[in-house]
C-alpha positions in Angstrom: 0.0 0.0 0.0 2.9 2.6 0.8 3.7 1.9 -2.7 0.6 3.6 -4.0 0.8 6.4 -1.8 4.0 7.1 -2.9 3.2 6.9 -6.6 -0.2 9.2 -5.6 2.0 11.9 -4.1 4.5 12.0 -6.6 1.7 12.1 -9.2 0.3 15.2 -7.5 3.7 16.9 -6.8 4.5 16.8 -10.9 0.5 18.1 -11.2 0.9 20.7 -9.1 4.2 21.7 -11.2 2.5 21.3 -14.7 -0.3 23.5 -13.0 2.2 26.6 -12.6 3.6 25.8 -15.7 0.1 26.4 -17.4 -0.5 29.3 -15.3 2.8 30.6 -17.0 1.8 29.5 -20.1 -1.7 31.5 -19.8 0.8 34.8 -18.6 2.9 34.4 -21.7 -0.6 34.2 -24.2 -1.5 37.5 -22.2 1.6 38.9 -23.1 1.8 37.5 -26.6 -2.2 38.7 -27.3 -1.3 42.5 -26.3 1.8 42.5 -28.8 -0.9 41.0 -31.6 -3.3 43.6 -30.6 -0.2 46.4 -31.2 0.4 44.7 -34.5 -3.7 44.8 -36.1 -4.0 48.3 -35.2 -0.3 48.8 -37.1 -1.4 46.6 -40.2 -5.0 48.4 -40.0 -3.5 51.8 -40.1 -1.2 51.2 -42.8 -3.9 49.2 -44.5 -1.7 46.0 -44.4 -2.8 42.3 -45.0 -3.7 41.0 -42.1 -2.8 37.4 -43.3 0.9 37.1 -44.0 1.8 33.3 -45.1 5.3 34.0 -45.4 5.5 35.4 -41.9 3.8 32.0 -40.7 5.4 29.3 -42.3 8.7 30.7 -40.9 7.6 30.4 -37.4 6.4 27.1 -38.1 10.0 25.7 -39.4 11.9 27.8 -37.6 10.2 26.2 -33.9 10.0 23.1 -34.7 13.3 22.5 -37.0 15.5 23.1 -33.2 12.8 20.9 -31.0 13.9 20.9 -27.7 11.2 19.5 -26.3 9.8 15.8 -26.0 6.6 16.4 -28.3 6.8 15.0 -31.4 7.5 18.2 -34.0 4.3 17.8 -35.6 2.8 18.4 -32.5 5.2 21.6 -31.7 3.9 22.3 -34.9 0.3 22.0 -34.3 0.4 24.4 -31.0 2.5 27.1 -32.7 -0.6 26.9 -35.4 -3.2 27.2 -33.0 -1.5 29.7 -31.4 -0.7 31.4 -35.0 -5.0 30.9 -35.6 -5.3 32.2 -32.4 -3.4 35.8 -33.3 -5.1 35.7 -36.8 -8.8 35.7 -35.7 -7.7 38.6 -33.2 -6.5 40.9 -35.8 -9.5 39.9 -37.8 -11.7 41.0 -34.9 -9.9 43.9 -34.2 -10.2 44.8 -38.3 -13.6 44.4 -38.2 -14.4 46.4 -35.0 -12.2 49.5 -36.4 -12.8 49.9 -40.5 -14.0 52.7 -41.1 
């Protein structure tokens, strides 16, 4: 039985530390969504393209061609495009909430 109680606690020790590591995950998207916001009312102003393909694909290779992490880089890939969607419908939003 001590065992199981052991596993149980170390489970919710490495839960607890992927909990702060999505809080900081959630600060960074903050952080990230305020700098997308700075960039629609830019590409609005100068009536730029809100969609830039060039722009994205290089994210895309250039995080997952270096993959530090364990995730497979399809997967790396996969949450940088979400993210990248993410960004995309903002500026889209923020577009369409200040045409004139």
């Amino acid at each position: 039985m001590t065992d199981l109680n052991t596993s149980k606690q170390s489970l919710a020790l490495v839960r607890e530390e992927i909990d702060k590591i999505d809080q900081a995950l959630i600060d960074l998207l903050r952080q990230r969504s305020e700098c997308v916001e700075k960039i629609a009312k830019i590409k609005c102003e100068g009536k730029l393209s809100i969609y830039d393909s060039e722009r994205e694909n290089k994210i895309l290779e250039e995080k997952t061609q270096n993959n530090p992490t364990l995730y497979q880089s399809v997967d790396l890939a996969n949450i940088f495009h979400a993210i990248l969607r993410a960004g995309l419908n903002q500026q889209l939003l923020y577009r369409s909430e200040h045409e004139d």
